[in-house]
N, C-alpha and C positions, 0 to 999 in steps of 0.2 A: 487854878482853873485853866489858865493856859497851858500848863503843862501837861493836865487828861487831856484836851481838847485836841494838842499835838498827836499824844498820842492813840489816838481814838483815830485819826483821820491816816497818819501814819497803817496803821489797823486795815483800814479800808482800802486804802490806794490796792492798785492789781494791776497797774503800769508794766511789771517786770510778767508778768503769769504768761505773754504772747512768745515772750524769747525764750520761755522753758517748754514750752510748747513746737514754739517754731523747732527746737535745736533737737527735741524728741523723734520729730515729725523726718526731721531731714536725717538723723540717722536711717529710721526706719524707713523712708525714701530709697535712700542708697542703699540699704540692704536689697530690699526688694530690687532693684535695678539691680544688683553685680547678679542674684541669683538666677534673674530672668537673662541674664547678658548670657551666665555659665551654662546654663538650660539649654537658652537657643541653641551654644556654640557643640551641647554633646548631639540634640539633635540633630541640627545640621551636619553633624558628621556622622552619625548614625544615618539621616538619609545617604550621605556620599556614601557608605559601605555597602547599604542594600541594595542601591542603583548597582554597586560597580558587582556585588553580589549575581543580582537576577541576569546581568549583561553577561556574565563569565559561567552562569548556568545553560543560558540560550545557546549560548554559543558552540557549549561543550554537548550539548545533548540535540544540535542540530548535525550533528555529525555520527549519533550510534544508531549506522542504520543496518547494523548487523554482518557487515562484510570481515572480513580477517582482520581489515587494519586500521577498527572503526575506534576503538582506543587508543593508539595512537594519533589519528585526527581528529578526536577529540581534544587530547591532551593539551597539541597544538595551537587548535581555534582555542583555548581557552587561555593559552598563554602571552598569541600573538595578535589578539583581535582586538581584545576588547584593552582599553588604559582609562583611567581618570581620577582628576585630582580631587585632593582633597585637603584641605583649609586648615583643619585646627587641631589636629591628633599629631601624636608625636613621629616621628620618622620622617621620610622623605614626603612631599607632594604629591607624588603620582603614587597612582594604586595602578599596580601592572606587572605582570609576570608570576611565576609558581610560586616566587619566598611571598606572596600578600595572600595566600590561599589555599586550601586542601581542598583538591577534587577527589571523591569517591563517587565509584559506578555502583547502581543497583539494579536487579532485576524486576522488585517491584513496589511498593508501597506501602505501608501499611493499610489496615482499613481502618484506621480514625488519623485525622489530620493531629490529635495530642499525644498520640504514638511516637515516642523520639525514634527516630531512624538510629539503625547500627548499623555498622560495617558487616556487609557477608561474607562468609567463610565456607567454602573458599569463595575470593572474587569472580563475581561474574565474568563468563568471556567476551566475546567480543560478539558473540551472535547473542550471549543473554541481555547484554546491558539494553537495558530502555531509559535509565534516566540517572540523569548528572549532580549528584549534590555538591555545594561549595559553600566553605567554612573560613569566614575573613578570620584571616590572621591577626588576633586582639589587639590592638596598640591607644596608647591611655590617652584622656583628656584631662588636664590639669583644671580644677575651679577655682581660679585664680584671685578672680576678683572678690568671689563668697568667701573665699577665705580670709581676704586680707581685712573685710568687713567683720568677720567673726574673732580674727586677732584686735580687732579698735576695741569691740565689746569685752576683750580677756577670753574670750575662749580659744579652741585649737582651731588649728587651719583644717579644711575638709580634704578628704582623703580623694589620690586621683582615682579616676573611673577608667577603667576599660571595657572599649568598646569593638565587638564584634556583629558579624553578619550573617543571615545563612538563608541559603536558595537551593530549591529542586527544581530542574528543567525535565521534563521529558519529550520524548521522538515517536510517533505514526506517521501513518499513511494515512489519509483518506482516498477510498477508492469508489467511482461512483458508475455506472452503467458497465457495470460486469458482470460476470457469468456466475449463477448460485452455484458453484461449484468448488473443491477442493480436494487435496490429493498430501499425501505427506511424501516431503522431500527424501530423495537419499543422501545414505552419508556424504560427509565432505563434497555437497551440491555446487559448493563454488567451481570446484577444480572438475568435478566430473560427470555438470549437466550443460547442455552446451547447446547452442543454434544445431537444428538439424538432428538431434537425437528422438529419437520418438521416447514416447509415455501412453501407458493404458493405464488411463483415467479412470476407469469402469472397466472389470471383468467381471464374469460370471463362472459361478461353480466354486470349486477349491481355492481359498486362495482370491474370493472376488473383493474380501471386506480390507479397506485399511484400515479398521482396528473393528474390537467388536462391536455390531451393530451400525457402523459407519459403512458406507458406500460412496463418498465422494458429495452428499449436498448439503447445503449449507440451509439454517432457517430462516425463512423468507421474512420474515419482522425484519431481519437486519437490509434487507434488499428494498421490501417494495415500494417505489413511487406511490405517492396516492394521487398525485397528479400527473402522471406518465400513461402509459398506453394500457398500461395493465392493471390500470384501476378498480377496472369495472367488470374483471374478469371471472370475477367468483372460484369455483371451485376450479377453474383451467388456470390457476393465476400461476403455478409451474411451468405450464408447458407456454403460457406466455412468455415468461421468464427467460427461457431460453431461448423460444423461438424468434421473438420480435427484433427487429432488428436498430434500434431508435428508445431514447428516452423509458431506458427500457427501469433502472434503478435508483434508489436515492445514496446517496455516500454511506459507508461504513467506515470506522476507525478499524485498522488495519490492527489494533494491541487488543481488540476484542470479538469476533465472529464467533457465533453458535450454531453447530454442526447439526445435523438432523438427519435422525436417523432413518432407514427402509431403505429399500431396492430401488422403487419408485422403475417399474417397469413397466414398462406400455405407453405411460403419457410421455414419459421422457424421450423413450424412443421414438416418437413423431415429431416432439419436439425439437431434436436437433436436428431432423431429417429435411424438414424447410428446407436446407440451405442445397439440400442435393436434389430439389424440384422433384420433391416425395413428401407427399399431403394426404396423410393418414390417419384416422380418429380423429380425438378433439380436434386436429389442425385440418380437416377433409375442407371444411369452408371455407378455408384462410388463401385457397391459392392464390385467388385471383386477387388478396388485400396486399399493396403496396409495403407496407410495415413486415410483411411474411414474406415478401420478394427471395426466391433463391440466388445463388451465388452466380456472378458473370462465367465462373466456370462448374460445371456441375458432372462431370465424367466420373462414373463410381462402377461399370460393369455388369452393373445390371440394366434389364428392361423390362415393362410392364407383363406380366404373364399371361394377359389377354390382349384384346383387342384395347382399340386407345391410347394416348400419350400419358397414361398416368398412373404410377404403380399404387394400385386401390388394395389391391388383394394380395396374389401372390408375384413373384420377381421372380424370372428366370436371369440367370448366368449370360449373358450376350459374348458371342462365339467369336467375335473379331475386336475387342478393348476390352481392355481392366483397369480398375481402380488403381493407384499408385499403391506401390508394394509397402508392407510393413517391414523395417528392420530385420534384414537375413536372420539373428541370432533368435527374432522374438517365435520366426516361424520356425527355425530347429528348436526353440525353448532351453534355449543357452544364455539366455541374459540375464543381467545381474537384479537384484531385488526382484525377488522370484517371479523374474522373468517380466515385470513390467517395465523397464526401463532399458531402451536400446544404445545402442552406439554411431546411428547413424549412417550405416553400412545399408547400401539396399541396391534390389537391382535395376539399377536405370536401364541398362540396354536392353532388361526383358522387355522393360515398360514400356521403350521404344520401338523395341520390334516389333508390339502387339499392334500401340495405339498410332502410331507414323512409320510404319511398314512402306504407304499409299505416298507418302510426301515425294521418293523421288518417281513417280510413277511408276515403279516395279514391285508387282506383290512376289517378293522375294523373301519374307523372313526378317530382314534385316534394316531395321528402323534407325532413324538418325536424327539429330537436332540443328543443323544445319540453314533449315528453312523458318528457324523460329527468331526472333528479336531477340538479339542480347541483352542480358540485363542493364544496367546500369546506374548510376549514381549509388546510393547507400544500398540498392537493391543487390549490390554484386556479391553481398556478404552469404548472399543466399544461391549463390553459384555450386551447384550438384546436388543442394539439397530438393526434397519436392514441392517446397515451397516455390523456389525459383523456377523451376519447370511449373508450375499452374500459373505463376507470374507471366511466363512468355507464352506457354500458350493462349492467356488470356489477350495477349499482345496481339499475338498472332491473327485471332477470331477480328481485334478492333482495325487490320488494317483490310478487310474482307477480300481475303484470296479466293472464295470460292463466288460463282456467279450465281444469280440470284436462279431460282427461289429459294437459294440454299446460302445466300449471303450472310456474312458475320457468321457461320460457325468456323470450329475451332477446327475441328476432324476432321476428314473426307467426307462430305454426305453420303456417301454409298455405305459405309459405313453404322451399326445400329446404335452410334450416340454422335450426336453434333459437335460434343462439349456444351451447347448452351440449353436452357429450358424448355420444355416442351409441353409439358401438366400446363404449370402456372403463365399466363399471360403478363407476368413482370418479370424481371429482371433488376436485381441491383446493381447498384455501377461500383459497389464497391468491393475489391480484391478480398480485403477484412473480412467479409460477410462469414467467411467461413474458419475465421478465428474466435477462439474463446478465453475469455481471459481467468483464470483462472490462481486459487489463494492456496500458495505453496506453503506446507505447515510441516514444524519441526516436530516431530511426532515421537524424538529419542526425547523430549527436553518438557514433554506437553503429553499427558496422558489422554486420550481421544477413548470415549465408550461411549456409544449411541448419540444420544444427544446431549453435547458438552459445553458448556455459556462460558464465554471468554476466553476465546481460542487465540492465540496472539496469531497476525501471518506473518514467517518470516518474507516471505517475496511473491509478489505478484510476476506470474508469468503465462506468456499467451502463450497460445496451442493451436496451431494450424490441423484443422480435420483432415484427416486423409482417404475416409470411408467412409462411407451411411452408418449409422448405430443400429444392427440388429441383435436380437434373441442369438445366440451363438450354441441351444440346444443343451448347454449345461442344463445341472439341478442341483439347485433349485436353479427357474428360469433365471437367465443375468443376460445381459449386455455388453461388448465392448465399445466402448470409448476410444479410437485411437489417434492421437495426432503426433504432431511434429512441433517439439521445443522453434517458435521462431523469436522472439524477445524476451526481455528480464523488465518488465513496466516500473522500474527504478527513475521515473524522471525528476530530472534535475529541478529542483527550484518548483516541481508541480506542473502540470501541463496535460493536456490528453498524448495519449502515446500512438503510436503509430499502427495501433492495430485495434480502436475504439479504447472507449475508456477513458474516467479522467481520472488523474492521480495526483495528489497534492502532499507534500509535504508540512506535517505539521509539529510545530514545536512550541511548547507552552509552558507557564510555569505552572507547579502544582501546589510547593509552598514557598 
């Protein structure tokens, strides 16, 4: 009886069942802990790669902004900019330099983000590349402590992991209060478009389209303010567009512009005409609105054909000034890209003869700059071109050499233009008035047919006017457009540039 009894209670005891329990429990413990330890340690270095990833994409694709030697400064920023370490993968600490990574350049994206990128063939150049892929160079992470948990259990040790990274940066412009206009570059534009060369932006007849059904404008979905001047302008929202002088756009990304197609004759040509204190059509009301103010200098060689200060109707030819000449080769029709792009060649002493004949008070023929302001500071760069001379003559008008009632103009009053406005009751104070900024487009590299969506611009650049915009009698009717190359709105780090406009640099990632 004592001996079942022992064993019976023997039977029941469960004393030892917590430490077969406990010892189950605490393996499974430290398994879970080394695996969460070896997790953390691949993640966190998976983060270290993608940070050092996305840093060495910004960098390299904050540099292709299209210029000759935009690949090699990329290469650079991506080599020397960016370093950082990293913890727990094998190799050195620091993640920095070309052996931790493969930079390739693309032209452009795919369209689905699960599209793997390949390499193009051939590589983009230096004007194609828009964006910088970079491929972290794989190096393992050892699960050290999971394994040596899986060798206590009898199994094999876990296998190491390598771990890599990948980033695409890409490079625009955003450009905001410019001019709906465009024009395709000529070849090799770095080396052979320059401050001081003229461009016809717009011609008529043979020869006026840069490509078919294109004329030079851009579509205004990509332009208009809806909060800006030209909100409310219904069907005149073009001739707004170009006329107004102020808050006149909202940004566009510079890797995508759509082109639109027509002539767009008649409203156009009032509308650039503002700036020469010539208030014609839709723009006949605007003289007197501050926002449609013409230029402090407005000398174009014409005068009203009737009676009044204001060319309503027709414009005669004025017998003692002229407008600043175009390009000697553009009026023999010797220039190169048939003939809209000059060299910068023009006749200043004609110009002088006509318009400051009177300056040393002898009407002799023979005009001189003498009596006019020199240029100065960053202005000087614009010394013999006709930008410079509107510059001093506008100088000239602001130190008022002639006595009143003929104060602050530019010209001799005896003469049939002042240089300043005579229509409109305002005046703007600013030189710029009669610059246009304008979306330089690579048009060997970019097929352009009427109306084109997703126009990349290679370069924004301004255009100093040097004429009124008329009908030029071709046919079909057209227009010329003429100005003068005066800056590249390339600014640095983003900024408004010096001749309206704001322009920002932007670089972001895309994967």
């Amino acid at each position: 009886m004592r001996l079942y009894t022992s064993l019976s209670g023997f039977r029941r005891d469960d004393e030892g069942t917590i430490a077969i329990l406990w010892a189950a429990s605490m393996v499974a413990f430290f398994g879970f802990m080394a695996i969460a330890l070896d997790v953390g340690r691949v993640s966190s270095t998976h983060a270290e790669f993608q940070s050092f990833a996305d840093n060495v994409a910004l960098a390299a694709a904050g540099e292709l902004d299209g210029r000759s030697d935009a690949l090699t400064r990329s290469a650079a920023a991506a080599a020397n900019m960016i370093s950082r370490g990293q913890t727990f993968a094998s190799g050195t600490a620091n993640l920095s330099g070309s052996s931790d990574y493969t930079l390739t350049f693309h032209s452009s994206l795919p369209a689905s983000d699960q599209t793997p990128m390949t390499v193009e063939s051939p590589a983009p150049t230096a004007r194609q590349a828009k964006y910088a892929r970079v491929v972290i160079t794989p190096r393992s992470v050892s699960m050290q402590l999971a394994s040596a948990v899986r060798q206590m259990l009898g199994g094999a040790t876990f296998t190491v992991t390598d771990l890599s990274a990948e980033a695409v940066a890409g490079y625009t412009q955003a450009a905001c209060d410019i001019s709906p206009l465009m024009f395709c570059l000529p070849p090799n534009w770095e080396s052979t478009l320059d401050v001081g060369d003229m461009i016809d932006l717009r011609s008529g007849g043979s020869g006026s389209a840069w490509a078919p059904g294109n004329f030079g404008f851009v579509d205004l979905d990509n332009f208009q303010d809806l909060s800006g001047v030209c909100a409310d302008q219904g069907g005149n929202k073009l001739a707004c567009l170009i006329a107004a002088q102020q808050n006149i756009t909202q940004c566009a990304l510079s890797n995508g512009i759509d082109t639109e197609p027509g002539q767009k004759v008649g409203i156009t040509n009032a509308a650039f005409n503002v700036r020469f204190d010539i208030y014609r059509a839709v723009l006949n009301g605007k003289k007197n609105n501050p926002l449609y103010a013409p230029a402090p200098n407005v000398i174009k060689g014409i005068k009203p054909g009737g009676a009044g200060a204001c060319i309503q109707g027709s414009a005669t030819v004025t017998p003692d000034t002229r407008a600043l000449p175009r390009d000697s080769c553009m009026i023999a029709g010797t220039c190169g890209g048939n003939n809209r792009f000059g060299d910068g060649t023009w006749d200043r002493q004609g110009y002088l003869n006509v318009n400051h004949d009177l300056a040393d008070g002898t009407a002799d023929g023979v005009g001189s700059d003498t009596h006019l302001p020199a240029l100065t500071g960053t202005n000087t760069q614009y010394a013999n071109t006709r930008f410079g001379m509107y510059l001093r003559e506008i100088a000239y008008g602001n130190s008022n050499p002639f006595s009143p009632p003929n104060a602050n103009a530019i010209l001799n009053p005896t003469l049939s233009e002042t240089g300043r406005p005579k229509c409109s009751s305002q005046m703007s104070t600013l030189p710029e008035r009669r610059v246009v900024n304008a979306a330089g487009v690579d048009c060997t590299t970019t097929t352009i047919n009427g109306s084109t969506t997703g126009v990349p611009v290679t370069q924004y650049i301004s255009v100093f006017l040097t004429e009124p915009v008329g009908e030029d009698g071709s046919s079909p009717p057209g227009f010329g457009i003429y100005g003068e190359v005066v800056g590249f709105t390339d600014v640095a780090g983003g900024g408004t540039s010096n001749f309206g406009g704001i322009f920002r640099d932007v670089v972001q990632l895309y994967r």
